[in-house]
C-alpha positions in Angstrom: 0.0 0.0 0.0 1.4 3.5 -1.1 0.9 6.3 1.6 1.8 10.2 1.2 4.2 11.3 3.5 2.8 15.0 5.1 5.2 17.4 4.5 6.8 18.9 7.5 6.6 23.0 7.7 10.1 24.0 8.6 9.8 26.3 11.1 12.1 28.8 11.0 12.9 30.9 14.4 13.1 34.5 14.3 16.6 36.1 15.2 16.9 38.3 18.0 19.0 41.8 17.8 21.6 44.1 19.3 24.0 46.9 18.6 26.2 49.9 19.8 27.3 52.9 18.7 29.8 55.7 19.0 30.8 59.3 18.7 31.7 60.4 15.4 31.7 63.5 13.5 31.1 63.9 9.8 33.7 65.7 8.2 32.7 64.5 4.2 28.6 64.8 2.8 26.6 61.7 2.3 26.8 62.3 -1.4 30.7 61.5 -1.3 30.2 59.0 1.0 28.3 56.8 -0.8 31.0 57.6 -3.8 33.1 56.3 -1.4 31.6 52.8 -0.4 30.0 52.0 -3.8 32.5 49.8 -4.7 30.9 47.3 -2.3 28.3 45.2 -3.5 27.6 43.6 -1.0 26.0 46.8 0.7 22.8 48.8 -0.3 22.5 52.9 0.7 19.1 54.3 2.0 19.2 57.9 3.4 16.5 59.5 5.5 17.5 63.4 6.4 21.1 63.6 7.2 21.7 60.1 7.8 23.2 57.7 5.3 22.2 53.9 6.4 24.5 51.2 5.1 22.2 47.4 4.7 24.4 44.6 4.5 22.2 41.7 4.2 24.2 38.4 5.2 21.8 35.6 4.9 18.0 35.0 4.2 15.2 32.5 5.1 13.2 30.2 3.2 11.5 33.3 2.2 13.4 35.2 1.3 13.1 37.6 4.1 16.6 38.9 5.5 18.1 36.5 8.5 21.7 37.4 9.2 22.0 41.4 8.5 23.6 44.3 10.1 22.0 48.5 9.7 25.0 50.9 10.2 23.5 54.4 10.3 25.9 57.4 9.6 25.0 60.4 11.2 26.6 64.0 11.4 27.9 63.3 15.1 27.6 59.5 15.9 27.8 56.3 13.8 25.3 53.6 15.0 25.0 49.8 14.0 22.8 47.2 14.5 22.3 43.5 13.6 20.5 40.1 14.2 21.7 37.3 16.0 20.5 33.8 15.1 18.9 31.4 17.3 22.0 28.9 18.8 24.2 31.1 17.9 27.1 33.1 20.5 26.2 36.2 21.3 29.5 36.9 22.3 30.9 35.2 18.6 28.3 37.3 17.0 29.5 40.5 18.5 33.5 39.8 17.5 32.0 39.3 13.6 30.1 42.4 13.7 32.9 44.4 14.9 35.3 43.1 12.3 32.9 44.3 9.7 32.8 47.3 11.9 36.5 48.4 12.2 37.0 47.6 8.3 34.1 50.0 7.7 35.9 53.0 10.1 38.8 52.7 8.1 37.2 52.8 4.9 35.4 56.6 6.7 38.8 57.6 7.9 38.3 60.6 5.2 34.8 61.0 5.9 34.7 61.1 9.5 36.6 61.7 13.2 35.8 58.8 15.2 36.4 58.5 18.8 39.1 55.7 19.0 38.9 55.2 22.8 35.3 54.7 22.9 35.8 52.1 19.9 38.5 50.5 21.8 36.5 49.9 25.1 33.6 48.6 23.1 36.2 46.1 21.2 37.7 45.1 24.5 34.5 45.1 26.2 33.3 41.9 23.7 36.7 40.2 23.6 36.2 40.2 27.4 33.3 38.5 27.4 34.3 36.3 24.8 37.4 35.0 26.5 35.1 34.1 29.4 33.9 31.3 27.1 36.7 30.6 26.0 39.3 29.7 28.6 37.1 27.4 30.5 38.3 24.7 31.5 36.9 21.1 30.2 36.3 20.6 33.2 34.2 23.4 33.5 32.5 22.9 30.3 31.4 19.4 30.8 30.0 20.2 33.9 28.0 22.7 32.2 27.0 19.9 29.5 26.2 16.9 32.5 24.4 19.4 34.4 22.0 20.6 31.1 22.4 16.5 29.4 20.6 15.9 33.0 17.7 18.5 33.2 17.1 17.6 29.7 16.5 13.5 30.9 14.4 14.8 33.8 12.2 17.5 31.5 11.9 14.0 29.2 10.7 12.1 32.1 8.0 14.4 33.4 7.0 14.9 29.8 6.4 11.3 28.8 4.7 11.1 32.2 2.4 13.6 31.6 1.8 12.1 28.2 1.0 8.7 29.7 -1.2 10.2 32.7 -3.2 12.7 30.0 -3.7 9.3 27.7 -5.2 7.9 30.7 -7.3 10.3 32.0 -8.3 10.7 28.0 -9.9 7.2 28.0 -11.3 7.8 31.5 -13.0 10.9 30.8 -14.3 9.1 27.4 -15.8 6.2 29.5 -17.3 8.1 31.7 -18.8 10.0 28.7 -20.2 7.1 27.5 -22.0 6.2 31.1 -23.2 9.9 31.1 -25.0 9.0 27.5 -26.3 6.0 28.7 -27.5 7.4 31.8 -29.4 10.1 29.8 -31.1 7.9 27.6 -32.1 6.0 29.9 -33.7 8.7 32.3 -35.3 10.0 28.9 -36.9 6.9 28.5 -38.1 6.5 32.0 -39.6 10.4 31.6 -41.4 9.3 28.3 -44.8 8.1 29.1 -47.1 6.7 25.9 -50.1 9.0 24.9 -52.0 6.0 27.2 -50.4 6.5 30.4 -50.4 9.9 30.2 -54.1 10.6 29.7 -54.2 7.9 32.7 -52.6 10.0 34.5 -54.1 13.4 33.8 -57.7 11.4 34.3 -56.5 10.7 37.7 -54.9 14.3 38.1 -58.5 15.8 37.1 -60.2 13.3 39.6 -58.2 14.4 42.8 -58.0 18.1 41.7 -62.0 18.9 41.7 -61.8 18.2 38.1 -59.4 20.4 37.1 -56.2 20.5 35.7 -52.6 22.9 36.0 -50.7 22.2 32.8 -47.5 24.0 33.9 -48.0 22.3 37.4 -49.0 19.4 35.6 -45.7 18.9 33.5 -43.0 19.8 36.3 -44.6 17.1 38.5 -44.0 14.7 35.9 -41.8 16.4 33.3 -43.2 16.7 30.7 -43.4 18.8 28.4 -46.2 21.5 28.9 -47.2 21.7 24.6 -47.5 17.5 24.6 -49.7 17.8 27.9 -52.0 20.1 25.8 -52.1 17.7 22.8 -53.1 14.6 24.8 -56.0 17.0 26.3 -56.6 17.9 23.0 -57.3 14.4 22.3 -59.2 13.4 25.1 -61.9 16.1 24.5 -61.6 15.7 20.7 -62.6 11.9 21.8 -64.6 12.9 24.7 -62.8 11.1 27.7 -62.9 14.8 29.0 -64.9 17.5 28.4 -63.9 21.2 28.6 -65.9 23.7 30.6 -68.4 26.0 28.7 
């Protein structure tokens, strides 16, 4: 027997963002500028104002939407830069990238603008910091990182397989009890149903202990029925004068 295989959706996870920026003064206009960087491909130019925004689009998804990027904005005083970060990826490593990107591009503006060097410098310092924290631990260190996550992963795996097996159970409890809920409805239906015979039995005898009269509403609630099949079987008895209705 031949069976399609469904198609999986790959889900894609959206990236998450940071940046930094730094003092800068613009000594060239955006006109020469973008003269300047054109010769890169790789980037695209949009300007809004007095501020030349460099796109430099690094990866995409499956549709074709930008992934990996970064958005440098050149402004007259500061120069500003921000980019995505994919899911699983180091922060830290992602920073290091983005500033060697950076620091090629301040070179290529050393004409065009008067960047503050030591601000630069504590930024770069700053990430390589951070970095090195990750990188000079010990193996010791780092498999104890690994047992200690392999371990609350086993434990999450656990719980979730026995929440799967108690939510399968309490599935086919809550269906059999369904069922005996059905059956006990039916069942009270049929004992509430009384045949057009019974019932006129019953309102004869109603009409005899009442001074021969009769209370639909009171009538039905006292044996549940309903009030417009109460009137039909009176209907019926007068139509074939068991009962007759006062002039």
């Amino acid at each position: 027997m031949n069976m399609a295989k469904e198609k999986k959706k790959t889900e894609v996870k959206e990236p998450t963002a940071d940046g930094f920026r730094i003092h800068a003064t613009r000594k060239q206009d955006v006109k020469s500028i973008i003269s300047l960087l054109s010769p890169l491909q790789f980037l695209r130019f949009a300007t809004v104002g007095d501020t030349l925004s460099l796109i430099h689009i690094e990866s995409r998804d499956i549709s074709k939407n930008p992934y990996l990027f970064s958005l440098t904005h050149l402004k007259p005083n500061e120069i500003e830069i921000y980019y995505s970060i994919s899911p699983g990826m180091s922060p830290s490593k992602r920073r290091i990238i983005i500033l060697k990107y950076f620091v090629n591009l301040i070179s290529l503006l050393e004409e065009s603008y008067e960047v503050d060097h030591v601000q630069l410098l504590q930024i770069i310092e700053a990430s390589l910091t951070d970095l090195t924290s990750y990188v000079s631990s010990s193996y010791d260190e780092l498999y104890a990182m690994y047992d200690s996550l392999k371990t609350k992963f086993e434990q999450a795996r656990k719980k979730l397989a026995s929440l799967e097996s108690s939510n399968e159970r309490l599935s086919l409890e809550n269906m059999e009890l369904k069922g005996k809920n059905d059956a006990l409805f039916l069942r009270v239906k049929e004992l509430e149903a009384y045949s057009d015979e019974v019932l006129m039995l019953k309102i004869q005898k109603w009409i005899d202990e009442h001074e021969n009269e009769i209370n639909v509403g009171e009538f039905s609630k006292v044996f549940k029925v309903n009030e417009q099949r109460v009137e039909e079987v009176l209907n019926k008895m007068i139509q074939s004068g068991v009962l007759k209705a006062r002039e």
